[in-house]
C-alpha positions as CSV (number, residue, x, y, z in Angstrom):
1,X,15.2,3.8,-24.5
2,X,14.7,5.9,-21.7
3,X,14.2,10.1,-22.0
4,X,13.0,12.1,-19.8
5,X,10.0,14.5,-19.4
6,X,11.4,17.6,-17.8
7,X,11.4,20.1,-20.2
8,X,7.7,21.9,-20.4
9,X,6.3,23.1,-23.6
10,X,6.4,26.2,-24.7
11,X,2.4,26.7,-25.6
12,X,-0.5,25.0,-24.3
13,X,-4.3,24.9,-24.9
14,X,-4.6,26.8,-22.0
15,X,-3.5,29.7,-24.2
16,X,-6.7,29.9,-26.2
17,X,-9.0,29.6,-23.5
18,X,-10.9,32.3,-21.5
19,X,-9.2,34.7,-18.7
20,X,-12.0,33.2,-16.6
21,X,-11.5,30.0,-17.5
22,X,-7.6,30.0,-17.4
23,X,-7.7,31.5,-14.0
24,X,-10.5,28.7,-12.5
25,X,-8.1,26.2,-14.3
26,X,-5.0,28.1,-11.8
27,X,-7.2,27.2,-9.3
28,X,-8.3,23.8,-10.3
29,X,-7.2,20.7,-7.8
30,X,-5.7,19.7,-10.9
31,X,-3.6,22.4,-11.6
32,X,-2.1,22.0,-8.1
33,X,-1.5,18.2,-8.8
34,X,0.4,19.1,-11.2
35,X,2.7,21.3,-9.3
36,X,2.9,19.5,-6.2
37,X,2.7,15.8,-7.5
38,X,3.9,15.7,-11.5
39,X,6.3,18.2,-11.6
40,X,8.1,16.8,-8.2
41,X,8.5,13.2,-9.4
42,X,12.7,11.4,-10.0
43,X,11.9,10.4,-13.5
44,X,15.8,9.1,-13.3
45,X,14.7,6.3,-10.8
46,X,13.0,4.7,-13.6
47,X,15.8,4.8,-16.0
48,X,16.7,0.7,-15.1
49,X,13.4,-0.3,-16.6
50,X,14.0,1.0,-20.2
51,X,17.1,-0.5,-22.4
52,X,20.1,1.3,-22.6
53,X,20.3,1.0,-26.7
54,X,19.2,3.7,-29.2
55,X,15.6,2.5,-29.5
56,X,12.1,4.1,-29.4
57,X,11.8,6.3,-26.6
58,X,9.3,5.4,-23.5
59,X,6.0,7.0,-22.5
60,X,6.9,10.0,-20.3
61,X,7.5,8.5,-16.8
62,X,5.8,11.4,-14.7
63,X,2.7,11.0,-16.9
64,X,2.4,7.5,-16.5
65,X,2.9,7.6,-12.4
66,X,0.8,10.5,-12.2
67,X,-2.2,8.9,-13.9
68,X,-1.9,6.1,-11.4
69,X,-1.8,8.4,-8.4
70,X,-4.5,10.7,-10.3
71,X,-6.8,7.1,-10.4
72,X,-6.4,6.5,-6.8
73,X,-7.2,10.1,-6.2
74,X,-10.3,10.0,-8.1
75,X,-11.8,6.9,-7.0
76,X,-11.9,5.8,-10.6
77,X,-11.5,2.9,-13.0
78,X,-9.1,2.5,-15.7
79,X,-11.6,3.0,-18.4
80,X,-12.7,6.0,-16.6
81,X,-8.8,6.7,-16.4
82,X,-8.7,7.1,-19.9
83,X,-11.9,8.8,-20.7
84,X,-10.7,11.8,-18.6
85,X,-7.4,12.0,-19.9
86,X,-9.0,12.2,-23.4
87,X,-12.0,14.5,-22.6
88,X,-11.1,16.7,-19.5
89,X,-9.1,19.7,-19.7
90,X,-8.1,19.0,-16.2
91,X,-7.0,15.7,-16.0
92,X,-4.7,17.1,-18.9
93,X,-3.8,20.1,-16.9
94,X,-3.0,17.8,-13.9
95,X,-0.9,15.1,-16.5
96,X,1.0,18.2,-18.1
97,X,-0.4,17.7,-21.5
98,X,-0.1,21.1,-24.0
99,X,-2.4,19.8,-26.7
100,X,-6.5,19.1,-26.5
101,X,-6.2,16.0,-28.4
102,X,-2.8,14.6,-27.4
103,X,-3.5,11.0,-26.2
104,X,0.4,9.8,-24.6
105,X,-0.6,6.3,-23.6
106,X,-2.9,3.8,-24.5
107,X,-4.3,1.2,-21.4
108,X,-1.6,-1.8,-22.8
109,X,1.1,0.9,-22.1
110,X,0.3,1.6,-18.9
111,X,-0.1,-2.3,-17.7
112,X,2.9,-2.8,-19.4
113,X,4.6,0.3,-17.1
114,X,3.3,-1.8,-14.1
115,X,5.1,-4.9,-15.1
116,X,8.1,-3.3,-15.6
117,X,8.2,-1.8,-12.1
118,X,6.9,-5.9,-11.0
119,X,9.7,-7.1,-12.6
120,X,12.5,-5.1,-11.3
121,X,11.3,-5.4,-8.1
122,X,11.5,-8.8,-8.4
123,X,15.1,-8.3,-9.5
124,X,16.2,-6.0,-6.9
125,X,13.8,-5.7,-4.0
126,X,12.9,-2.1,-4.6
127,X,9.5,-1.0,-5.4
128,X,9.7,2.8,-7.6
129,X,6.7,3.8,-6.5
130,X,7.0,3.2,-2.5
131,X,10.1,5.0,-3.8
132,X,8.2,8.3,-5.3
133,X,6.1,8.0,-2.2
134,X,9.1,8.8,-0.1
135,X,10.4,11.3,-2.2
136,X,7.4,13.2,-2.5
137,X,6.5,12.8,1.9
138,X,10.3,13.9,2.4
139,X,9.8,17.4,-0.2
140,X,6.8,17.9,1.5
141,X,7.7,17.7,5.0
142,X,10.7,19.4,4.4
143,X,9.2,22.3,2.6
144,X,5.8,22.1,5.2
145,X,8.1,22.7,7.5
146,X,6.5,19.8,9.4
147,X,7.7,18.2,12.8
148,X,8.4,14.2,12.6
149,X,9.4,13.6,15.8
150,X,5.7,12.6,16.8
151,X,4.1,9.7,15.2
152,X,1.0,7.7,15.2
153,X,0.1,3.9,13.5
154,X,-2.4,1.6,12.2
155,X,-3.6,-1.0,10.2
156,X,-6.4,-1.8,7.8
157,X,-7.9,-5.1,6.3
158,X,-8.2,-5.3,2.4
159,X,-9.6,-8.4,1.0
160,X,-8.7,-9.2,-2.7
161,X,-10.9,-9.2,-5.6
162,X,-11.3,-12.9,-5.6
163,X,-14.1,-15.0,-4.7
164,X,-15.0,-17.1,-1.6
165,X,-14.1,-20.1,-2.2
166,X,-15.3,-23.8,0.1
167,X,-12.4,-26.4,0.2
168,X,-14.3,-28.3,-1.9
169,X,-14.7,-26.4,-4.7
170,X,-11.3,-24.1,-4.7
171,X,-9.6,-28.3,-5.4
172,X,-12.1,-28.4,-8.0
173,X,-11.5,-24.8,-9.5
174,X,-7.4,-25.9,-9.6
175,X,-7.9,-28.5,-11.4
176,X,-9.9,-27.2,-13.9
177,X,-7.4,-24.7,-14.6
178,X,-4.4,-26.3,-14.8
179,X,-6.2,-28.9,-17.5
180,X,-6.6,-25.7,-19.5
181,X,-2.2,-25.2,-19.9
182,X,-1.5,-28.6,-20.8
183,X,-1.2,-30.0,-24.2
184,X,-2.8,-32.4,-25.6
185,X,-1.3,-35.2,-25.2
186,X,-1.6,-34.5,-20.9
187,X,-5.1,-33.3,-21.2
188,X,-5.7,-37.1,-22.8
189,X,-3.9,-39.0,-19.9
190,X,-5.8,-37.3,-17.4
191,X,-9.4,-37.1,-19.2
192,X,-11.1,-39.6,-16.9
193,X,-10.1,-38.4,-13.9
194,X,-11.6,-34.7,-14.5
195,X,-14.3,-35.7,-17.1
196,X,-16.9,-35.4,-14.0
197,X,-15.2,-31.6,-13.0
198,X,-15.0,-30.0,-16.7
199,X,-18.5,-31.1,-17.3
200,X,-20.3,-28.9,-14.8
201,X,-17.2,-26.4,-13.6
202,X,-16.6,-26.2,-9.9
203,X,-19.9,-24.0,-9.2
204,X,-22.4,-26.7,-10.2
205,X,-20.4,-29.6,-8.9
206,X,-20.5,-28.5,-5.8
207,X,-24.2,-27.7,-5.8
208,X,-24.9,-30.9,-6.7
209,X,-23.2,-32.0,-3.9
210,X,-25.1,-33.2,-0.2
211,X,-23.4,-32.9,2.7
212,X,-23.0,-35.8,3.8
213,X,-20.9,-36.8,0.8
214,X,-18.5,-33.9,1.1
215,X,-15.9,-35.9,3.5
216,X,-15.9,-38.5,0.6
217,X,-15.8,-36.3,-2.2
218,X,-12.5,-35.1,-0.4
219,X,-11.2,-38.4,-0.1
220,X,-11.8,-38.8,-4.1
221,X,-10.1,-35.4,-4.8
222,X,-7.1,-36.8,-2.8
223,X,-6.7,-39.8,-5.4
224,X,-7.2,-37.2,-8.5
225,X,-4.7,-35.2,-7.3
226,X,-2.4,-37.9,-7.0
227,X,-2.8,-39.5,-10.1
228,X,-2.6,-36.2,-12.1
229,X,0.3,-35.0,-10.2
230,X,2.0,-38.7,-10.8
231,X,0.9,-37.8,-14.9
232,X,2.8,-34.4,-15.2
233,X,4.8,-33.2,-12.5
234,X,8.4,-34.7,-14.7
235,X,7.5,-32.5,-17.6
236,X,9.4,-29.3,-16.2
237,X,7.7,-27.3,-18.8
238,X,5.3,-26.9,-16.5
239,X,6.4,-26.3,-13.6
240,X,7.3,-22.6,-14.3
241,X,3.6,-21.8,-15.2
242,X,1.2,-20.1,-12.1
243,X,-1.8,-23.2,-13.1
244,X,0.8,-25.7,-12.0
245,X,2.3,-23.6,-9.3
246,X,-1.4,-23.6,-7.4
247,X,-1.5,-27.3,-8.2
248,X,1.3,-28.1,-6.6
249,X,0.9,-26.0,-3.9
250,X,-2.9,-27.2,-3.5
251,X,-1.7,-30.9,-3.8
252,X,1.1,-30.1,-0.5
253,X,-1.1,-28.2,1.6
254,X,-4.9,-30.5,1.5
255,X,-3.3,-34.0,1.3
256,X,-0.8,-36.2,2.9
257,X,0.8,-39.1,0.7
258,X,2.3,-41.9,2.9
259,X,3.4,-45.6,1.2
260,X,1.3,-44.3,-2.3
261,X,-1.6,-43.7,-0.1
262,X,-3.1,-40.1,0.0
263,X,-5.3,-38.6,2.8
264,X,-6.7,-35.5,3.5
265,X,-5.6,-33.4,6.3
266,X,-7.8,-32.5,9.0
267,X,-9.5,-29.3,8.8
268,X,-7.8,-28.4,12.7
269,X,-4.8,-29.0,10.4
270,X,-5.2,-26.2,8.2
271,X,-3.9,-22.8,8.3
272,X,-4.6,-18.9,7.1
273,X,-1.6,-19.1,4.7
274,X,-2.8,-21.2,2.2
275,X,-4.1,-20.9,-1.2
276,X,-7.1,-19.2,-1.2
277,X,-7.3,-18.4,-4.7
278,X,-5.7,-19.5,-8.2
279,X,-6.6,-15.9,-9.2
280,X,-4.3,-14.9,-6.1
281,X,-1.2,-16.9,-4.7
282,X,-0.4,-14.1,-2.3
283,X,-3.7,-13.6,-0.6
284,X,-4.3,-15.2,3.2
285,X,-6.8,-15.4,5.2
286,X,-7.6,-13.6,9.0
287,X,-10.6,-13.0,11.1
288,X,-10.8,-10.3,13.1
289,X,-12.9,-9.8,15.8
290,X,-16.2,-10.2,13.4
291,X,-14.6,-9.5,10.4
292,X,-13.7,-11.6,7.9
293,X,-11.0,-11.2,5.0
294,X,-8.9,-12.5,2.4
295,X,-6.1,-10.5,1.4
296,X,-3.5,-7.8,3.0
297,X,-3.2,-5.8,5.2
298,X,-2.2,-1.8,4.9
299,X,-0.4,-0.5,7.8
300,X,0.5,3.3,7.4
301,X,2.4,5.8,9.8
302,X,1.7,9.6,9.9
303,X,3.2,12.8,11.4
304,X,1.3,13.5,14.7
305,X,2.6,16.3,16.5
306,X,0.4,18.6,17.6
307,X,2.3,21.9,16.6
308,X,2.0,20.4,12.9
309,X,-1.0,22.0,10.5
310,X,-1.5,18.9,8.9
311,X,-0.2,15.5,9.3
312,X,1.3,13.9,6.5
313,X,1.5,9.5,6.1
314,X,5.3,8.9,6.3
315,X,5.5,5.2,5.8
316,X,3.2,2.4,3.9
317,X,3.7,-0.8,4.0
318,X,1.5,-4.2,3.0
319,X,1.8,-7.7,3.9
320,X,-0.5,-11.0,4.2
321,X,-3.1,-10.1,6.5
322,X,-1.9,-13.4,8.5
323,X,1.2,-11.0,10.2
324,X,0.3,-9.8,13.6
325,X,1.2,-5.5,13.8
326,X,3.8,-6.6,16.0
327,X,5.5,-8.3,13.3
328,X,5.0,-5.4,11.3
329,X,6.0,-2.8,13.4
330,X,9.5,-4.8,14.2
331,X,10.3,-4.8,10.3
332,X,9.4,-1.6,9.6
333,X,10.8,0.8,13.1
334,X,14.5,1.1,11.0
335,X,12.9,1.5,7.9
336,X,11.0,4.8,9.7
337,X,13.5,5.8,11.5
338,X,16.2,6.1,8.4
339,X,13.4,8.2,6.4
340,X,12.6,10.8,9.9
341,X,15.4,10.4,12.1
342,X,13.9,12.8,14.4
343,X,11.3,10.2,15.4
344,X,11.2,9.7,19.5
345,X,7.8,9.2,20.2
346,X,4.9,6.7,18.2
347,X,1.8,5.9,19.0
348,X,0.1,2.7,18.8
349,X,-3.0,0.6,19.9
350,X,-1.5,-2.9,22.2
351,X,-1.8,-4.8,19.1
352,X,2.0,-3.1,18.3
353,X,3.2,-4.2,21.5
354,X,6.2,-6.8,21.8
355,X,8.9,-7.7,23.5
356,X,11.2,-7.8,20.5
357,X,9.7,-4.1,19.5
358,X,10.6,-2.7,22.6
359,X,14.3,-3.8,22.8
360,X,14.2,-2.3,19.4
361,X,12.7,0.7,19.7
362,X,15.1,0.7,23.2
363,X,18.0,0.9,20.5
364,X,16.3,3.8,18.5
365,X,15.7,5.8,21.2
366,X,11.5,6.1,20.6
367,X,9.2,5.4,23.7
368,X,6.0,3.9,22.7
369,X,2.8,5.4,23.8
370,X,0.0,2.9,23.3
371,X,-3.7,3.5,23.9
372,X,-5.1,-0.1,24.6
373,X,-3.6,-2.9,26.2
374,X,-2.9,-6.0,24.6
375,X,-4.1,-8.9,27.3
376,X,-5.8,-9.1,30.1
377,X,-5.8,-5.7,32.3
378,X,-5.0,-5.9,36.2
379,X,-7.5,-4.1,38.5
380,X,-5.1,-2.5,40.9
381,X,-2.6,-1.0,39.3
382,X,1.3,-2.5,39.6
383,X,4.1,-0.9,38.8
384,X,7.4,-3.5,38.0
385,X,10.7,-1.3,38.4
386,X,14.3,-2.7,36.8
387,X,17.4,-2.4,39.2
388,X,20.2,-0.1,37.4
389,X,22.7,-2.3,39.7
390,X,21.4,-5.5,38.5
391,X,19.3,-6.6,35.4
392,X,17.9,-9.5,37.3
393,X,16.9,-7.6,40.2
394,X,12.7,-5.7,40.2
395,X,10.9,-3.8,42.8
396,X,7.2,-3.9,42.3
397,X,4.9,-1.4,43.9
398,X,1.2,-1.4,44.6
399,X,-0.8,1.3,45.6
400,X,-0.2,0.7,49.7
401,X,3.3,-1.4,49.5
402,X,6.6,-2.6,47.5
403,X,8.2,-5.4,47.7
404,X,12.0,-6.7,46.0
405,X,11.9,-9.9,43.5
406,X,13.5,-13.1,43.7
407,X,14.4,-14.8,40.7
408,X,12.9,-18.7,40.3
409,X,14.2,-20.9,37.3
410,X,12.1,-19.2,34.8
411,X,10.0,-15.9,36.5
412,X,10.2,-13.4,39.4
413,X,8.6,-13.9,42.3
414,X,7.3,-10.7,44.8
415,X,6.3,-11.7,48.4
416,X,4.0,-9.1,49.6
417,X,3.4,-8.2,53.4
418,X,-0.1,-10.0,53.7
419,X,-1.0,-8.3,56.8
420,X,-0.7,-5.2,55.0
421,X,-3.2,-6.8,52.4
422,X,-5.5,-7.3,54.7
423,X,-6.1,-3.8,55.8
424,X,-6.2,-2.7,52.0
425,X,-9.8,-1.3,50.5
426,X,-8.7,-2.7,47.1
427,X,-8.2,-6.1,48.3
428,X,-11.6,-7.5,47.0
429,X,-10.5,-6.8,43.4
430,X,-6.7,-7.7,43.4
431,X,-5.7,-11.0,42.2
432,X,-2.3,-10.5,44.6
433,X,-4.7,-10.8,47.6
434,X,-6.7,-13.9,46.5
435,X,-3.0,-15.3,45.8
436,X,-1.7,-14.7,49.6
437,X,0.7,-12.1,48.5
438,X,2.4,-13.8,46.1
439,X,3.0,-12.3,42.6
440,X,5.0,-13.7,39.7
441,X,5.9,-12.1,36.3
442,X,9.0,-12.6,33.7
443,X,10.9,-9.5,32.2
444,X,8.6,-9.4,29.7
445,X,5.7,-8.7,32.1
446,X,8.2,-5.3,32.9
447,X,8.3,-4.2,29.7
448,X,4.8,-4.9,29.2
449,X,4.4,-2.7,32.4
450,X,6.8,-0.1,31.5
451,X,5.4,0.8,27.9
452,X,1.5,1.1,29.5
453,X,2.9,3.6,31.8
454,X,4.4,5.6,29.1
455,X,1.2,7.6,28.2
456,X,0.9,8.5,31.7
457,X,4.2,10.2,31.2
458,X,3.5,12.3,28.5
459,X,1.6,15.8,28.5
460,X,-2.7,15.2,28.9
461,X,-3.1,16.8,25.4
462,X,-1.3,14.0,23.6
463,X,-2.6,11.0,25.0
464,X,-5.5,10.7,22.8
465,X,-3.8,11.3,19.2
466,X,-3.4,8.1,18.1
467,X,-7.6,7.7,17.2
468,X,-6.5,10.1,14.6
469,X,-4.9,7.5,12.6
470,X,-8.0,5.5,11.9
471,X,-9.6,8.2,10.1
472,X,-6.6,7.6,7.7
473,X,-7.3,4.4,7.8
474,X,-10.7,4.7,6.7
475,X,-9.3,7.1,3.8
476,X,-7.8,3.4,2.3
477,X,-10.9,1.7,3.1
478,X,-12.9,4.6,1.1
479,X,-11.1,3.4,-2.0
480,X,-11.6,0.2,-1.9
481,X,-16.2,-0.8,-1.2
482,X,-17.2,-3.2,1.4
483,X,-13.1,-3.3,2.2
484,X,-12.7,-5.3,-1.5
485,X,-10.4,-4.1,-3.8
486,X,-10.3,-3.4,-7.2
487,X,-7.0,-5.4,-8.2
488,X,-5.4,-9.0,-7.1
489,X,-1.7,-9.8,-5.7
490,X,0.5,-8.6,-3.0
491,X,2.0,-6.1,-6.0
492,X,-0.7,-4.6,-7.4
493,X,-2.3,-4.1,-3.5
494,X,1.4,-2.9,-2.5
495,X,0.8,-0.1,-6.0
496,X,-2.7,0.8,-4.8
497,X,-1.6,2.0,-1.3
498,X,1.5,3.7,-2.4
499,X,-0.7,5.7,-4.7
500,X,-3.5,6.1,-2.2
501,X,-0.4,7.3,0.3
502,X,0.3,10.4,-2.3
503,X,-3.1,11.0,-3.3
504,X,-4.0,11.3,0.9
505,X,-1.1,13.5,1.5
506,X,-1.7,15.3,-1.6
507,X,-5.5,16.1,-0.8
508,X,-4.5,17.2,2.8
509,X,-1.6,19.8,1.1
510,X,-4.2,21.2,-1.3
511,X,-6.9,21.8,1.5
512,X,-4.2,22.9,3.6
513,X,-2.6,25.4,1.0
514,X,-6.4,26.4,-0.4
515,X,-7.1,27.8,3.4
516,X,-4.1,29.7,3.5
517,X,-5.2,32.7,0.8
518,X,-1.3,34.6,1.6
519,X,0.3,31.1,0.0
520,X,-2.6,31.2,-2.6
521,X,-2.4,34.3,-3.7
522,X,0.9,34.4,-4.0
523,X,1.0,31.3,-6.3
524,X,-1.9,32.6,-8.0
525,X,0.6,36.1,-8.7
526,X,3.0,34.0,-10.1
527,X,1.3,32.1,-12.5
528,X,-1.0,34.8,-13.6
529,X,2.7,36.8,-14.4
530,X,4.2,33.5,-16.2
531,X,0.5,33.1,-18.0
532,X,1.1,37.2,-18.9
533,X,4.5,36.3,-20.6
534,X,3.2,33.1,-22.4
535,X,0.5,35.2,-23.9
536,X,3.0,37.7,-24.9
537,X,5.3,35.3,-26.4
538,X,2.9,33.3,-28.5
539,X,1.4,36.6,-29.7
540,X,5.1,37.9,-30.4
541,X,5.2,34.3,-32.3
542,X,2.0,34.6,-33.5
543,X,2.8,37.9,-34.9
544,X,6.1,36.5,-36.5
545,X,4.4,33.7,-38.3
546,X,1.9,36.0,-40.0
547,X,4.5,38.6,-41.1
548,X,6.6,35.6,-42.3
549,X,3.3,34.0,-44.2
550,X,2.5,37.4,-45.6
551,X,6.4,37.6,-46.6
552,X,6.6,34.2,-48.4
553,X,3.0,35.2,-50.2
554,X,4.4,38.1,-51.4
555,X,7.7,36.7,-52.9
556,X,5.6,33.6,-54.2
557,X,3.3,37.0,-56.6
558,X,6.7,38.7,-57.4
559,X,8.1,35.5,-58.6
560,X,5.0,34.1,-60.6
561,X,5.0,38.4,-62.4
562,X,8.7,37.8,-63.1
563,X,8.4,34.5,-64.9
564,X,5.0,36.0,-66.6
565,X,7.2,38.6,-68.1
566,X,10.1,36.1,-68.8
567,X,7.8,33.9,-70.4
568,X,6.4,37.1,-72.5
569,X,9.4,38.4,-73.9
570,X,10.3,34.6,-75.3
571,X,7.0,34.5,-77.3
């Protein structure tokens, strides 16, 4: 049954502590966590996830969100998560927790808060805690008084905390597991076939292996595969359960069954979104550049006008790290756009660039301003102009001539004046030259040419903003060593960045606000005044409960005399 959290206590352990040590606790990152973060948080989104009958009622929502966010914060494991909320006046400052030894959830509660939130977003699509995120970016910009209509993007790598796995040995490591889930009756049918596998376990199969025998050891895990999957795959039992589901998937995407006859598939054959862990389904592979990774990819957006303070992250979102930042971008520039309407100008490296994303940002009126060009760069600058008469019709312009398109069956061709060519000091290094004038391009080619002329069209002091946004970048990274996080799954990864989002924004408020003594000390009046009155009252209470003790002590004597003296008189 669902209740919410929003009523405060009356007293807290604050109360018997210090003046000096209440007012470093006022002071505390902690203390501002808890205004800025706990005390801000829609408990009422999380209503759907508790029953609607009379029942016991849940763990305080805004406790359990904020410890995930205070985690992420911190850097910190879950044991260390619970340690602190135990031990540390702080972390129970932060959590808004009145009592020294009040312990509100256990580490089963919490995991059990995150499956919750898994499953209804399995349900419905909607993730609460990108939810709180948005929330808590829109109060803050709002309040911040922060202008949106600049903004800058990025991406990051994250591999998942699984292991590397050879082809080899992640067929081996399936099969293994998936003998673990069957009954007995299954595990005997199929004994002989993985009697060599469960002896040793993947890891010393595979040592044991020379290379030359690896293309026939694949050969002999195409005919295991086949058999087993022959043995169980009409129990439907099964089927449902995630040993099986990598099986399966395993089974489709290494090996090709034609007329009963099973082959591998070439390793050209291959590709970055397959199974690359039973311990993660969702995970794919990428390399880039000299990096290599097995997980997701973070992209994040942030505030970037230079007016601003600070800059705030405005939008999160994670996906397979197989989807290019084009791809990215295209789902995400309505999603942006709905939460900061006043958007008209983003920042991006050429990785963002697209033809579909600039029709799209076309619609939403935004100009893109990016910083390095996807493809191969031109020496002498052109410049590919559309007709406003006619959509088919360009004029393209070189430093020393123009020249009007004709339209072939598939591009546009420009016929420049050779003989001005000739005379031109750039003509060593442009290809238009070495191509006798001639110079072809599709519309694409124009909007690739338009949006790289967009930063020259803006003022000299935002043209080199965008860098900014890898620092914040590097602010996921942080949390997550050598680029490897802590948790597995496109969920849990999608909960770690949402967190991380707050607790960046978060960090940046309280640096921002801890600068700026006038805000300070005017928060600091306010709660040394409410800390003035709580003292009062619980003395006032205090005060009460002894005169009543004394009271009751008193009437407790008169009434043992009495019945003394009653008892006398009967003797």
């Amino acid at each position: 049954m669902f209740k919410s959290n929003s009523q405060p206590e009356l007293f807290s352990f604050a109360l018997d502590l210090s003046k000096k040590q209440r007012d470093l606790l006022e002071k505390s990152k902690e203390k501002w966590f808890y205004n800025l973060i706990f005390s801000m948080i829609d408990e009422g989104s999380f209503k759907p996830l508790y029953s609607e009958k009379a029942s016991r009622p849940n763990v305080a929502v805004n406790i359990l969100v904020s410890a995930l966010i205070l985690k992420e914060l911190k850097g910190i494991s879950y044991d260390e998560l619970m340690e602190s909320m135990m031990f540390d006046m702080r972390f129970k400052t932060a959590l808004g927790l009145v009592s020294i030894d009040e312990e509100p959830f256990s580490r089963a509660t919490l995991f059990n808060f995150q499956n919750r939130i898994l499953g209804y977003e399995q349900q419905t699509g909607i993730n609460l805690i990108e939810q709180v995120f948005d929330n808590l970016t829109s109060q803050q910009i709002k309040q911040l008084k922060l202008k949106a209509d600049i903004q800058r993007t990025d991406s990051t790598l994250v591999s998942s905390n699984i292991r590397k796995y050879s082809r080899i040995q992640l067929l081996i490591e399936v099969l293994i597991r998936l003998e673990r889930m069957l009954d007995e009756t299954d595990k005997c049918r199929i004994a002989e076939q993985l009697q060599a596998y469960l002896k040793t376990g993947s890891d010393k199969y595979i040592y044991g292996l020379k290379p030359n025998e690896l293309p026939r050891e694949l050969e002999k895990l195409g005919k295991v595969y086949h058999a087993v999957h022959t043995a169980i795959n009409e129990k439907e039992s099964y089927h449902a359960k995630k040993e099986f589901i990598s099986f399966e998937r395993a089974y489709k995407e290494h090996f090709i069954v034609v007329n009963d006859q099973v082959n591998a598939k070439p390793s050209e054959e291959l590709n970055s979104g397959m199974l690359q862990s039973p311990d993660d389904q969702d995970a794919t592979y990428r390399k880039k550049k000299e990096q290599q990774s097995k997980g997701y990819t973070i992209n994040g957006t942030e505030t970037a006008n230079p007016d601003n303070p600070i800059q705030l992250l405005t939008d999160i979102a994670v996906n397979p790290n197989n989807v290019d930042d084009s791809v990215i971008l295209n789902e995400r520039i309505d999603i942006i756009k709905e939460k900061t309407p006043e958007l008209n100008e983003l920042h991006t490296d050429g990785g963002y660039g697209s033809e579909g994303n600039d029709k799209k940002l076309a619609e939403s009126e935004i100009t893109q301003v990016t910083t390095a060009v996807r493809g191969r760069e031109s020496e002498i600058e052109k410049k590919i102009e559309q007709s406003s008469q006619s959509p088919d019709a360009y004029t393209v312009k070189c430093p020393h001539q123009r020249a009007e398109s004709a339209p072939t069956k598939k591009r546009h061709k420009i016929r420049f004046d050779l003989n001005i060519c000739k005379q031109c000091p750039l003509k060593e290094k442009c290809q238009i030259f070495k191509n006798k004038g001639r110079y072809y391009f599709t519309h694409q080619d124009y909007l690739l040419s338009k949006r790289n002329r967009n930063i020259k069209e803006i003022p000299k002091e935002r043209r080199k903003i965008r860098p900014n946004v890898e620092a914040t970048m590097k602010e996921f990274k942080s949390r997550a060593p050598g680029g490897k996080l802590k948790v597995r799954g496109l969920f849990k990864t999608s909960l770690f960045a949402f967190s991380a989002g707050i607790a960046i924004n978060f960090g940046r408020i309280y640096r921002y606000v801890a600068d700026n003594e006038l805000f300070e000390a005017v928060f600091s009046a306010m709660n040394f005044f409410f800390t003035k009155i709580m003292i009062s009252l619980a003395n006032f209470f205090s005060a009460t409960r002894n005169l009543s003790i004394k009271l009751a002590s008193q009437k407790i004597f008169l009434n043992t005399r009495l019945s003394s003296i009653l008892n006398f008189g009967s003797y």
